[in-house]
mmCIF file of the N, C-alpha and C atoms, coordinates in Angstrom:
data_MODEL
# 
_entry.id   MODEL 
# 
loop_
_atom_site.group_PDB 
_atom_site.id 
_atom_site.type_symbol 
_atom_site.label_atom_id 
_atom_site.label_alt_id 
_atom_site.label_comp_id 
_atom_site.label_asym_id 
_atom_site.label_entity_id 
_atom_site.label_seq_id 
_atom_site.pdbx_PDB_ins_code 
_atom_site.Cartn_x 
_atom_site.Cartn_y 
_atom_site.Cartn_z 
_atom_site.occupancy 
_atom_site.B_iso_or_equiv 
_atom_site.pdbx_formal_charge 
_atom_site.auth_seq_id 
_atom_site.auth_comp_id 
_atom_site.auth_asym_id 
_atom_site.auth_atom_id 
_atom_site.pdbx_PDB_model_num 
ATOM 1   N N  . UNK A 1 1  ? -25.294 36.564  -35.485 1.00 0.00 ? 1  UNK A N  1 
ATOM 2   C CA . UNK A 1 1  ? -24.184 36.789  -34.608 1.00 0.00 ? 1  UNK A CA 1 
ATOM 3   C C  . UNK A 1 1  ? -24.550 36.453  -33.168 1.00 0.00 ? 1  UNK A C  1 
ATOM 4   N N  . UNK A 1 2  ? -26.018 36.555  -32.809 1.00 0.00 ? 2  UNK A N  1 
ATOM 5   C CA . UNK A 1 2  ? -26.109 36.569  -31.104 1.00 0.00 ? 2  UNK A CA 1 
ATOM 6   C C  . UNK A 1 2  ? -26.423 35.018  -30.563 1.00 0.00 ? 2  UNK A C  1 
ATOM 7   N N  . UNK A 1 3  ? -26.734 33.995  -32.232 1.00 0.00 ? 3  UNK A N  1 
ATOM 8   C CA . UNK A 1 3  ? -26.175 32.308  -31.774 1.00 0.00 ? 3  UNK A CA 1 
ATOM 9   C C  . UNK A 1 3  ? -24.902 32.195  -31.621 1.00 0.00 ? 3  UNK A C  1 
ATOM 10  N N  . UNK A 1 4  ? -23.885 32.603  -32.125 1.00 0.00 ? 4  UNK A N  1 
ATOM 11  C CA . UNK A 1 4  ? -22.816 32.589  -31.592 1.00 0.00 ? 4  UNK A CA 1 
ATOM 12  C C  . UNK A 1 4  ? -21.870 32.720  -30.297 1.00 0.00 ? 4  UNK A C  1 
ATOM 13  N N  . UNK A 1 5  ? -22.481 33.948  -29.842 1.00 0.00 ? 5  UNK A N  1 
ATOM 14  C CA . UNK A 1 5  ? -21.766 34.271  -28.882 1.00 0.00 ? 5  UNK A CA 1 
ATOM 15  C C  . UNK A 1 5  ? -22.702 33.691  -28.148 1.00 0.00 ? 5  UNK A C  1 
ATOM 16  N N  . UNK A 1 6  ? -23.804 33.194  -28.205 1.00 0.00 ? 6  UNK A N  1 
ATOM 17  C CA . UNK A 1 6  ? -24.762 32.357  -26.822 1.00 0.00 ? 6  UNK A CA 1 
ATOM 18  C C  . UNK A 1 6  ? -24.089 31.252  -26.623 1.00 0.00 ? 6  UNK A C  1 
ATOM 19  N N  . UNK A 1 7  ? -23.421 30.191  -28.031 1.00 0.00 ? 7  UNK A N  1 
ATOM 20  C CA . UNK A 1 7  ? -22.396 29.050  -27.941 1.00 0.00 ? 7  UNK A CA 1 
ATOM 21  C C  . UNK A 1 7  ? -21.570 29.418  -27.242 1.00 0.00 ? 7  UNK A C  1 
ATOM 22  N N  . UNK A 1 8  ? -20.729 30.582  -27.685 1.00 0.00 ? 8  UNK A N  1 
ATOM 23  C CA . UNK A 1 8  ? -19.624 30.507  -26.637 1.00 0.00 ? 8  UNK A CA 1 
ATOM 24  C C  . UNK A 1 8  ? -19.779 31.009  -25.165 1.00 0.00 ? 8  UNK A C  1 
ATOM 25  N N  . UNK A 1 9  ? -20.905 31.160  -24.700 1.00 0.00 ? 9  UNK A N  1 
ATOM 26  C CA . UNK A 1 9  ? -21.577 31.522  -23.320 1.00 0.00 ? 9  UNK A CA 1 
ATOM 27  C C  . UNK A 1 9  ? -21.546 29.737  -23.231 1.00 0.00 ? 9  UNK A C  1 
ATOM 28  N N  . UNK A 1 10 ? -21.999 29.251  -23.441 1.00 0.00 ? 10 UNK A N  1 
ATOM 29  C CA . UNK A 1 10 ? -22.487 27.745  -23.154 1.00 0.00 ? 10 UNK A CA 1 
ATOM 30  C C  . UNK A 1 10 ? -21.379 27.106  -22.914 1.00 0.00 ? 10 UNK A C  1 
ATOM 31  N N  . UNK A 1 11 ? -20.506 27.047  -23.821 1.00 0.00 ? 11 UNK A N  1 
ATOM 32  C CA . UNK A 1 11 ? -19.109 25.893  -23.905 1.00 0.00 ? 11 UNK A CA 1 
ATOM 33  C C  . UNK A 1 11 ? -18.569 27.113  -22.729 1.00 0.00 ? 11 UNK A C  1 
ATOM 34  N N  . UNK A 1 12 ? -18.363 27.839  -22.584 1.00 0.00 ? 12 UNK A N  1 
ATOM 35  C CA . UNK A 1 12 ? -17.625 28.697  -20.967 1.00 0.00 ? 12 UNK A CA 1 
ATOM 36  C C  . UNK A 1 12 ? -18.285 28.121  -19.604 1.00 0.00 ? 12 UNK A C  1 
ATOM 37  N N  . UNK A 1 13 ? -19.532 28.190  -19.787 1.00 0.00 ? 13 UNK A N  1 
ATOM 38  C CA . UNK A 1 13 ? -20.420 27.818  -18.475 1.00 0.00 ? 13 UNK A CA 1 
ATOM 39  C C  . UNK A 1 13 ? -20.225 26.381  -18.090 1.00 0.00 ? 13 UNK A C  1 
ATOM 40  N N  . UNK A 1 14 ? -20.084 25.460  -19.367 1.00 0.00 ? 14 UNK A N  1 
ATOM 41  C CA . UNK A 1 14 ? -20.126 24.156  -18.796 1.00 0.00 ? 14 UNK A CA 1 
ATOM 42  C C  . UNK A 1 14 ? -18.170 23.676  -18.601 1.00 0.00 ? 14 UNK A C  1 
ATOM 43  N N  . UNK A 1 15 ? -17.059 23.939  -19.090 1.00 0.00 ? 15 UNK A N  1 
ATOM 44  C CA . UNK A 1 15 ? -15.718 24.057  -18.697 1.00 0.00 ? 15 UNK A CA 1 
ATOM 45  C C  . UNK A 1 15 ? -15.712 23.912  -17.328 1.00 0.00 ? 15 UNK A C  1 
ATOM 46  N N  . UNK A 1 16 ? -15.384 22.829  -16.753 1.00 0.00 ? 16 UNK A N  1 
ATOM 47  C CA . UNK A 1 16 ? -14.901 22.476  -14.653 1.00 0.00 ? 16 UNK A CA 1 
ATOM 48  C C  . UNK A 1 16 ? -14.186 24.271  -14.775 1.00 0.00 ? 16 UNK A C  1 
ATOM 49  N N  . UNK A 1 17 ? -14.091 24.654  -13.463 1.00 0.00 ? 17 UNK A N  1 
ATOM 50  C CA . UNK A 1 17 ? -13.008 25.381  -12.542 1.00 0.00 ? 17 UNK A CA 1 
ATOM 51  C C  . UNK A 1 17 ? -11.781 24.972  -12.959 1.00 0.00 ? 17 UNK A C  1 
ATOM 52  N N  . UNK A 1 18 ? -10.789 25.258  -12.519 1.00 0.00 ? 18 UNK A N  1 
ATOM 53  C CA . UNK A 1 18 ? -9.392  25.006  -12.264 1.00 0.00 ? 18 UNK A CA 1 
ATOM 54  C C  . UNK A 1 18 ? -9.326  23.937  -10.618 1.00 0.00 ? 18 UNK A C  1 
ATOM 55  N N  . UNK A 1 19 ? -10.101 25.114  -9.876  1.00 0.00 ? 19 UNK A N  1 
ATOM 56  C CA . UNK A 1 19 ? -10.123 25.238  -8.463  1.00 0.00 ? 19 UNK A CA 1 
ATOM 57  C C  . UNK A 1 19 ? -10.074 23.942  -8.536  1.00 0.00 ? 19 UNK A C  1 
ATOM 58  N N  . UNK A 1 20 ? -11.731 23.374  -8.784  1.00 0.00 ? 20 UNK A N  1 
ATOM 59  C CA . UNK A 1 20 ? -12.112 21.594  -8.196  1.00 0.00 ? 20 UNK A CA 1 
ATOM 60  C C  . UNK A 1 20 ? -11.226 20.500  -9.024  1.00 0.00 ? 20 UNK A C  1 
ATOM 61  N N  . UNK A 1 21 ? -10.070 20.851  -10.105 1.00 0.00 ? 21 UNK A N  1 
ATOM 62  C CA . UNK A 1 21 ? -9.279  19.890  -10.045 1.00 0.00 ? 21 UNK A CA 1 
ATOM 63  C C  . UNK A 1 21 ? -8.378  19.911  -9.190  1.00 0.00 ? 21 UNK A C  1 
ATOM 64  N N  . UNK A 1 22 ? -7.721  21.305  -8.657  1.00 0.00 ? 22 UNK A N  1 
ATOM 65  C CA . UNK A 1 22 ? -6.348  21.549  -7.657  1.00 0.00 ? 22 UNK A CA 1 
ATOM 66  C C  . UNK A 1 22 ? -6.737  20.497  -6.407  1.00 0.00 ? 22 UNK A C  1 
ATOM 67  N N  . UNK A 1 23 ? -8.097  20.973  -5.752  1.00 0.00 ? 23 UNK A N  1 
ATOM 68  C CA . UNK A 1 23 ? -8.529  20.541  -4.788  1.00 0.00 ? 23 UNK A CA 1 
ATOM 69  C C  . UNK A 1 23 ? -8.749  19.030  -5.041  1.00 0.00 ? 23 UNK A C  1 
ATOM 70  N N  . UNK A 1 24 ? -9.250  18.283  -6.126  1.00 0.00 ? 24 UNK A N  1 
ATOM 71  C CA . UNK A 1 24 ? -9.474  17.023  -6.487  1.00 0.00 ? 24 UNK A CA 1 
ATOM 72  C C  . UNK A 1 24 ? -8.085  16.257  -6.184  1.00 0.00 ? 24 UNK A C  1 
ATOM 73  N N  . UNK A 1 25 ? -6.790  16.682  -6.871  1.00 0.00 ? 25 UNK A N  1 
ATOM 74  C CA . UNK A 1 25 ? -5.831  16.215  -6.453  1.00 0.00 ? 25 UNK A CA 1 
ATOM 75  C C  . UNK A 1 25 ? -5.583  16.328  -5.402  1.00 0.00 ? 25 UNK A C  1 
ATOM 76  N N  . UNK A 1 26 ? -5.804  17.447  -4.122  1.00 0.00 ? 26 UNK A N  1 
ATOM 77  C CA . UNK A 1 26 ? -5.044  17.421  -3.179  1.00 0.00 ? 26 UNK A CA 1 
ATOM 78  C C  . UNK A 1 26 ? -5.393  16.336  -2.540  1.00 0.00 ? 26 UNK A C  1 
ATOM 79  N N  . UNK A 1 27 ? -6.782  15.949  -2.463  1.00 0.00 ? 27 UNK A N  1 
ATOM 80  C CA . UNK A 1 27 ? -7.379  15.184  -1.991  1.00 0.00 ? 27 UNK A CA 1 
ATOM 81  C C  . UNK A 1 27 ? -7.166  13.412  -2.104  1.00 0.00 ? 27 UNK A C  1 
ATOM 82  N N  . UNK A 1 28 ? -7.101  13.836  -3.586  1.00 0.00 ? 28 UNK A N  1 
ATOM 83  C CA . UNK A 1 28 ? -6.023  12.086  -3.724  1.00 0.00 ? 28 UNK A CA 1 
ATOM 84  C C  . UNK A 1 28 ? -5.201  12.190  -3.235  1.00 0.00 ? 28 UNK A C  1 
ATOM 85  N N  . UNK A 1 29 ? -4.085  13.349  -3.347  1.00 0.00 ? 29 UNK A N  1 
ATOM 86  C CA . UNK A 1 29 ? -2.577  12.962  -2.930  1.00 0.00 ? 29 UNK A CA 1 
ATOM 87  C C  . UNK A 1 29 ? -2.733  12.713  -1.529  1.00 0.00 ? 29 UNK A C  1 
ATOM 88  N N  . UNK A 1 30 ? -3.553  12.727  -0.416  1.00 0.00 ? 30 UNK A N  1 
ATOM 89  C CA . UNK A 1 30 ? -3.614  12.833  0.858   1.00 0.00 ? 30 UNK A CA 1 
ATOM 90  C C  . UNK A 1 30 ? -3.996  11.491  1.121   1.00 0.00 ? 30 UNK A C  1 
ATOM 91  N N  . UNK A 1 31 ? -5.363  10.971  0.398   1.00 0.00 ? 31 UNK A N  1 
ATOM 92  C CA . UNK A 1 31 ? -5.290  9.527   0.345   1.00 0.00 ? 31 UNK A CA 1 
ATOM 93  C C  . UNK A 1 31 ? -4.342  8.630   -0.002  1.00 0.00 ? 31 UNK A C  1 
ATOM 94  N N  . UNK A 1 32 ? -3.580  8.925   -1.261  1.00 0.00 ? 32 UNK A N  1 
ATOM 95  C CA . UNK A 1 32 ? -2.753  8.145   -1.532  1.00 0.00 ? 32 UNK A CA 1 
ATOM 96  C C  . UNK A 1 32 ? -1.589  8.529   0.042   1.00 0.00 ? 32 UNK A C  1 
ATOM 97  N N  . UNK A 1 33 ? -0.909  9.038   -0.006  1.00 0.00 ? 33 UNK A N  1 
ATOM 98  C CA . UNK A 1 33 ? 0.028   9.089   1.435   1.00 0.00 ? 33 UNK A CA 1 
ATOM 99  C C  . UNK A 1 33 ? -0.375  8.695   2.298   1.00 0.00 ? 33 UNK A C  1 
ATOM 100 N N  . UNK A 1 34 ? -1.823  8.402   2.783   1.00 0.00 ? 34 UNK A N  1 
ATOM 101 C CA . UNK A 1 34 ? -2.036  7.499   4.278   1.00 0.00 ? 34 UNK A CA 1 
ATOM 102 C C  . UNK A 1 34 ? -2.132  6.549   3.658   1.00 0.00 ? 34 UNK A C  1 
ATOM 103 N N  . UNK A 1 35 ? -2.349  5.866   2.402   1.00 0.00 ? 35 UNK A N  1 
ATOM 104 C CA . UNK A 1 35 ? -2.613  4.639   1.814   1.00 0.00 ? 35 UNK A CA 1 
ATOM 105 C C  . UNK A 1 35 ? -1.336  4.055   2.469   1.00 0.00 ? 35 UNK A C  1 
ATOM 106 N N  . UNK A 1 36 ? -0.353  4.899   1.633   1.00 0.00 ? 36 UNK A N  1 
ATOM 107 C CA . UNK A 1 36 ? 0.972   4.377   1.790   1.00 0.00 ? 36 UNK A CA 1 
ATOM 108 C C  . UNK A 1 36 ? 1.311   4.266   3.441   1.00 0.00 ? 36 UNK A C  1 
ATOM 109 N N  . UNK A 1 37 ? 1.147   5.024   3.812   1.00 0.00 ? 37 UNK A N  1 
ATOM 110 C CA . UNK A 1 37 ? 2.065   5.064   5.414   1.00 0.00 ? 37 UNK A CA 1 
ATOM 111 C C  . UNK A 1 37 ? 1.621   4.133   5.980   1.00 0.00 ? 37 UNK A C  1 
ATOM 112 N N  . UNK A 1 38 ? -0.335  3.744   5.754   1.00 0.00 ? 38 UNK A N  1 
ATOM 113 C CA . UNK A 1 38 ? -0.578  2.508   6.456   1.00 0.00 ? 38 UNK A CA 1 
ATOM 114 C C  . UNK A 1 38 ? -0.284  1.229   6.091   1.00 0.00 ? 38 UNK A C  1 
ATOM 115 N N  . UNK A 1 39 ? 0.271   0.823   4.929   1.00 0.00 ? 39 UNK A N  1 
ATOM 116 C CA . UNK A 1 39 ? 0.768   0.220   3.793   1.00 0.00 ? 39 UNK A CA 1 
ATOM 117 C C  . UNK A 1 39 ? 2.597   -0.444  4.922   1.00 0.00 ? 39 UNK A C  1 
ATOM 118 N N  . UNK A 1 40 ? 3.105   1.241   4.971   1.00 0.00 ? 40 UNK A N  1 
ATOM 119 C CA . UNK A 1 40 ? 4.409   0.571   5.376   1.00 0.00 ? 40 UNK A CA 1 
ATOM 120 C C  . UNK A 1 40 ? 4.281   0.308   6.816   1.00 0.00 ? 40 UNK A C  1 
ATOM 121 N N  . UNK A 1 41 ? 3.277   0.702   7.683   1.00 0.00 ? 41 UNK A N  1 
ATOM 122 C CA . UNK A 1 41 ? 3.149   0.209   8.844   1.00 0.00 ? 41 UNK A CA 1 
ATOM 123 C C  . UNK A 1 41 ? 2.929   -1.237  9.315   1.00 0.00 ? 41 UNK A C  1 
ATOM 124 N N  . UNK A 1 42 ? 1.956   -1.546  8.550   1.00 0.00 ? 42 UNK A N  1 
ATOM 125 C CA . UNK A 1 42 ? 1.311   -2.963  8.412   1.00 0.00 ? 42 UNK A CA 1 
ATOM 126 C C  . UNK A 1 42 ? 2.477   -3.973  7.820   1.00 0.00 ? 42 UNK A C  1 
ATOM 127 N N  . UNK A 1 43 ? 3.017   -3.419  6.970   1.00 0.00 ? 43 UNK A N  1 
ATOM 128 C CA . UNK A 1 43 ? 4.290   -4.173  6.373   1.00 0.00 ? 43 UNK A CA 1 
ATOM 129 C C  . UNK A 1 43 ? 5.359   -4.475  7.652   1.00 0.00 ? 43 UNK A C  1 
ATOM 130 N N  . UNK A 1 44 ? 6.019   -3.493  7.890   1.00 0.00 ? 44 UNK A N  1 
ATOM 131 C CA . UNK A 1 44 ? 6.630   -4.035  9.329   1.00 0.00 ? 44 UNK A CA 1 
ATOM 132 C C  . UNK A 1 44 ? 6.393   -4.178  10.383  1.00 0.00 ? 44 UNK A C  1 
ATOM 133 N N  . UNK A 1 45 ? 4.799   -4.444  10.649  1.00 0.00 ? 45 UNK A N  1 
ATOM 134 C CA . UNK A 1 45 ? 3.876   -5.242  11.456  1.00 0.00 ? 45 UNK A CA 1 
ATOM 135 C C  . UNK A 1 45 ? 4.370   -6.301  11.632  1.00 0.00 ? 45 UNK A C  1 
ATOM 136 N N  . UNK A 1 46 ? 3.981   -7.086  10.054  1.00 0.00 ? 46 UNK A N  1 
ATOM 137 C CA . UNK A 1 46 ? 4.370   -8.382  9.826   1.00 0.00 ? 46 UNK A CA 1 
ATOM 138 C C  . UNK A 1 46 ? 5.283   -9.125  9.712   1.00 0.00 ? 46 UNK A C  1 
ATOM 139 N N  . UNK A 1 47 ? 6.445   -8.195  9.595   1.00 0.00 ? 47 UNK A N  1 
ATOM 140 C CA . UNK A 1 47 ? 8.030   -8.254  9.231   1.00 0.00 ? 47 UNK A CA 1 
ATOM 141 C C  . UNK A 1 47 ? 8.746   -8.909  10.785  1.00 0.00 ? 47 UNK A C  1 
ATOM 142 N N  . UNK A 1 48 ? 7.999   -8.003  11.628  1.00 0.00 ? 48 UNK A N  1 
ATOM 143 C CA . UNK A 1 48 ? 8.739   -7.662  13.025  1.00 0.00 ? 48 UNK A CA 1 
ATOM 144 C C  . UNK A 1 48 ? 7.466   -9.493  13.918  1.00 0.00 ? 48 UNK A C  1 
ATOM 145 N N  . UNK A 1 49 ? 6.794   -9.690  13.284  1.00 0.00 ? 49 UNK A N  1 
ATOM 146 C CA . UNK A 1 49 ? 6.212   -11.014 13.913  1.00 0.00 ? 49 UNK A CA 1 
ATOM 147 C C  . UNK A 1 49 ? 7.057   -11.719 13.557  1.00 0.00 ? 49 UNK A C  1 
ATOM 148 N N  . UNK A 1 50 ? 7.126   -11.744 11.977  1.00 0.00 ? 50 UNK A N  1 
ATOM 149 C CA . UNK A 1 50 ? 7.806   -13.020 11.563  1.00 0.00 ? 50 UNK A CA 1 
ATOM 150 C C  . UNK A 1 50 ? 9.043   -12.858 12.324  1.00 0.00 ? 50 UNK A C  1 
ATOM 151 N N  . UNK A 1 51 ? 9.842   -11.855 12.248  1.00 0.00 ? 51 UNK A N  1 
ATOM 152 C CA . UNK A 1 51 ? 11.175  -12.257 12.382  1.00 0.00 ? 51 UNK A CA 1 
ATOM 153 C C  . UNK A 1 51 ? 11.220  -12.378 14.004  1.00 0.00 ? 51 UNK A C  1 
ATOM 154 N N  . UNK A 1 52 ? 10.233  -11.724 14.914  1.00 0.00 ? 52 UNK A N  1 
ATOM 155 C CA . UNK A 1 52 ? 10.792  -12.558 16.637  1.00 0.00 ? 52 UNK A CA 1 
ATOM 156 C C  . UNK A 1 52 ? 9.984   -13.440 16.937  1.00 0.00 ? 52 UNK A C  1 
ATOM 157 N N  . UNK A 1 53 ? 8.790   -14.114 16.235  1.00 0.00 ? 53 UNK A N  1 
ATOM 158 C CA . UNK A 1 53 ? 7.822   -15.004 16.787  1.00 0.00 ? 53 UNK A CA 1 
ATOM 159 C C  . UNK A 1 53 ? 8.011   -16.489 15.972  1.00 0.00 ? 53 UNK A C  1 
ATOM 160 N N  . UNK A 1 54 ? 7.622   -16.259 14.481  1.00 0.00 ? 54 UNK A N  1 
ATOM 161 C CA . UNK A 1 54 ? 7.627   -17.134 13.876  1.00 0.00 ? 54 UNK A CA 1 
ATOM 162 C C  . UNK A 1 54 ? 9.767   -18.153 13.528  1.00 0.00 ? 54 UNK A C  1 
ATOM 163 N N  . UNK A 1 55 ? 10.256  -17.427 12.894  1.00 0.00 ? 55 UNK A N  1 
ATOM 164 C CA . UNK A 1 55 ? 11.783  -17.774 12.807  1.00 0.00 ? 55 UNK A CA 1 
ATOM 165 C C  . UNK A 1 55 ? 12.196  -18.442 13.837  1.00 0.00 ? 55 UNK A C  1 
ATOM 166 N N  . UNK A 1 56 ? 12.145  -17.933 14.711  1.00 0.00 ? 56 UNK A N  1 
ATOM 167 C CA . UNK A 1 56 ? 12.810  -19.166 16.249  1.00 0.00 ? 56 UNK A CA 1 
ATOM 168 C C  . UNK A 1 56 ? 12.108  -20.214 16.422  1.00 0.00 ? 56 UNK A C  1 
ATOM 169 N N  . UNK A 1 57 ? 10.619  -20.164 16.111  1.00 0.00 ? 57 UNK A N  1 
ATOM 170 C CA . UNK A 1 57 ? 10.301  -21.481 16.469  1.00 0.00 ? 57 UNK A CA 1 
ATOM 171 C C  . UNK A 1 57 ? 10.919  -22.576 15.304  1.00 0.00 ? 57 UNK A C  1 
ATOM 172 N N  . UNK A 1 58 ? 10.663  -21.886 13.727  1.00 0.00 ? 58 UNK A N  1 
ATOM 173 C CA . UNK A 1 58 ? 11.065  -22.674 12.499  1.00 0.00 ? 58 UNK A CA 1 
ATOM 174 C C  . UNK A 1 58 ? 12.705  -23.143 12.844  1.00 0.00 ? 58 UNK A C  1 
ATOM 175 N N  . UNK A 1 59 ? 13.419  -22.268 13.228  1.00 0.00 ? 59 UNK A N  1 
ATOM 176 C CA . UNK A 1 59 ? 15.071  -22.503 13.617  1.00 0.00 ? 59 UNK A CA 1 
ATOM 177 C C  . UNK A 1 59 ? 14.911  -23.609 14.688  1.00 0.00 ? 59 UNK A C  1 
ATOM 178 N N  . UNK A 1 60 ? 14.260  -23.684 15.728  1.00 0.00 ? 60 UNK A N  1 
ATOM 179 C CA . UNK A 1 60 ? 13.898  -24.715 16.960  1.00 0.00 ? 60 UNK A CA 1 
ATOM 180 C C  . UNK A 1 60 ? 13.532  -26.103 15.962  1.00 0.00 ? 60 UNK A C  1 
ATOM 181 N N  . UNK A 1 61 ? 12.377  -26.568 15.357  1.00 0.00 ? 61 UNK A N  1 
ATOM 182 C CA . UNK A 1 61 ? 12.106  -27.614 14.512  1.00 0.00 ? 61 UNK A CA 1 
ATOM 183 C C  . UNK A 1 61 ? 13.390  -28.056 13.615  1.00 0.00 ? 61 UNK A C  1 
ATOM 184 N N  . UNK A 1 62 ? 13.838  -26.988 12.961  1.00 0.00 ? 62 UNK A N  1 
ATOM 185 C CA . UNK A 1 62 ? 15.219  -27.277 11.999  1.00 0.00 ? 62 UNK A CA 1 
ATOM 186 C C  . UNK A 1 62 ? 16.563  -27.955 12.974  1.00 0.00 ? 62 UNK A C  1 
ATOM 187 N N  . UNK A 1 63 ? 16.464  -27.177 14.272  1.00 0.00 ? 63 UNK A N  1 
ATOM 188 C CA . UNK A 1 63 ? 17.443  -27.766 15.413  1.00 0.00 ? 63 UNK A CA 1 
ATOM 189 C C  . UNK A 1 63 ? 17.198  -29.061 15.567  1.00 0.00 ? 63 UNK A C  1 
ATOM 190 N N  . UNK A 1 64 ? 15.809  -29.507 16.309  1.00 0.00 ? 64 UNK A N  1 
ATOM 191 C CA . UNK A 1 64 ? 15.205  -30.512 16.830  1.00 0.00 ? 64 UNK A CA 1 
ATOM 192 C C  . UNK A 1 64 ? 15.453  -32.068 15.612  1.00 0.00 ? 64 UNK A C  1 
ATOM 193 N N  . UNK A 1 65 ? 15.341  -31.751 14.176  1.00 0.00 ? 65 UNK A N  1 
ATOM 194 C CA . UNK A 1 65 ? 15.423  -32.522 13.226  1.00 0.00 ? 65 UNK A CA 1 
ATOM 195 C C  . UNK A 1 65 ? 16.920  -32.980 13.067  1.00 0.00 ? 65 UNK A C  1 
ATOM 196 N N  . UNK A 1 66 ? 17.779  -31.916 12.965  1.00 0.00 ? 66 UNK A N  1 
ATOM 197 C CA . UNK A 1 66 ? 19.034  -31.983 13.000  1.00 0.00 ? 66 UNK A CA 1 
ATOM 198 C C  . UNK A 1 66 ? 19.100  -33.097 14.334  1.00 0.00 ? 66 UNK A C  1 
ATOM 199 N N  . UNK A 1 67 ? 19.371  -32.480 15.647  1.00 0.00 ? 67 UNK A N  1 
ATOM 200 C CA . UNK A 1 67 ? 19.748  -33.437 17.094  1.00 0.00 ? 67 UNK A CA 1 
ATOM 201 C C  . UNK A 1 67 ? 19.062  -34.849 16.686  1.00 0.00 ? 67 UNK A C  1 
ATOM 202 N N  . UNK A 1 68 ? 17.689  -35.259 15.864  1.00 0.00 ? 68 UNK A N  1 
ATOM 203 C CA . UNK A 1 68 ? 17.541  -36.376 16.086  1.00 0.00 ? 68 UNK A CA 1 
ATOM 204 C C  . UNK A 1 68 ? 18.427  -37.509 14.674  1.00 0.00 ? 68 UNK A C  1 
ATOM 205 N N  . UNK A 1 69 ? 18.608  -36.523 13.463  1.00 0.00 ? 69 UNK A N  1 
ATOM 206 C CA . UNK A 1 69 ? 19.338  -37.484 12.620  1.00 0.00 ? 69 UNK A CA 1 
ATOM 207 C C  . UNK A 1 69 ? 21.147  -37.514 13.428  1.00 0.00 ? 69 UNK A C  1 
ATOM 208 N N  . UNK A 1 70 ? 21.423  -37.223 14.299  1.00 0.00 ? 70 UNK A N  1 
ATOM 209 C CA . UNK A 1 70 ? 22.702  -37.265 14.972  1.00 0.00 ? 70 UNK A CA 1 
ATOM 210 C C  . UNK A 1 70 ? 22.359  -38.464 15.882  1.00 0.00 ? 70 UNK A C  1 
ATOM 211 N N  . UNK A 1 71 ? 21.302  -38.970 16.469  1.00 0.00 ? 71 UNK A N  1 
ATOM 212 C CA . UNK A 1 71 ? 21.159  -40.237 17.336  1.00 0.00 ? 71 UNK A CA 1 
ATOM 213 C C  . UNK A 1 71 ? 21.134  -41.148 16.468  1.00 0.00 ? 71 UNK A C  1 
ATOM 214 N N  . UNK A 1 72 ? 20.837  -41.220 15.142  1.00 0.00 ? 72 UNK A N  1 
ATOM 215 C CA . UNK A 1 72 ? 20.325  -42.339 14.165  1.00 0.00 ? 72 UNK A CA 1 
ATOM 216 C C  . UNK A 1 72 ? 21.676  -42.834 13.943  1.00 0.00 ? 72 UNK A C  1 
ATOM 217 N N  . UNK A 1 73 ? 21.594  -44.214 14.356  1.00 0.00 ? 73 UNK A N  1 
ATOM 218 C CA . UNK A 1 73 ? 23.059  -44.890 13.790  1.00 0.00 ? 73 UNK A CA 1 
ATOM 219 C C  . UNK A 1 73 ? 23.122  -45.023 12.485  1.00 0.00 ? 73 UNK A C  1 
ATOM 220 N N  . UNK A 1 74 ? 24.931  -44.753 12.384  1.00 0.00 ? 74 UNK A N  1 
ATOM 221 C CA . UNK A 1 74 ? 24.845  -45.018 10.452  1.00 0.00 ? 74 UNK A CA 1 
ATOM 222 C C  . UNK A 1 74 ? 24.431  -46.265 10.075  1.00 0.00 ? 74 UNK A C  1 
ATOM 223 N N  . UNK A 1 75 ? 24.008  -45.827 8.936   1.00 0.00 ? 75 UNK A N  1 
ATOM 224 C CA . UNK A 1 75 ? 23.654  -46.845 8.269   1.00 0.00 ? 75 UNK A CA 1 
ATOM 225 C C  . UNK A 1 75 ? 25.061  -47.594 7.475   1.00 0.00 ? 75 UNK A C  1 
# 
């Protein structure tokens, strides 16, 4: 009888906490949420270049191409 209950001393002792999974997650979930926030920051970083830096110049070239097939006599 006293191998027994020494097993079930053993399989108890080695069982994680509760605690260090609660805390394990909190800890992801905190990473994951700055993941994200820096995620959507950086996203309309790039959003807000393209659309006042890059677009006007591409719209300017698309203009510029246009004005010069308007000088080209018909064919």
């Amino acid at each position: 009888m006293s191998s027994v209950e020494g097993e079930d001393d053993a399989l108890l002792a080695a069982k994680p906490p509760k605690i260090r999974r609660r805390r394990l997650r909190a800890i992801l979930l905190a990473l994951m949420t700055q993941y994200a926030i820096i995620a959507m920051i950086v996203g309309l970083s790039v959003a807000a270049t393209l659309h006042y830096l890059v677009t006007p110049q591409i719209v300017a070239k698309f203009e510029a191409i246009e004005a010069a097939f308007k000088r080209l006599p018909p064919s």
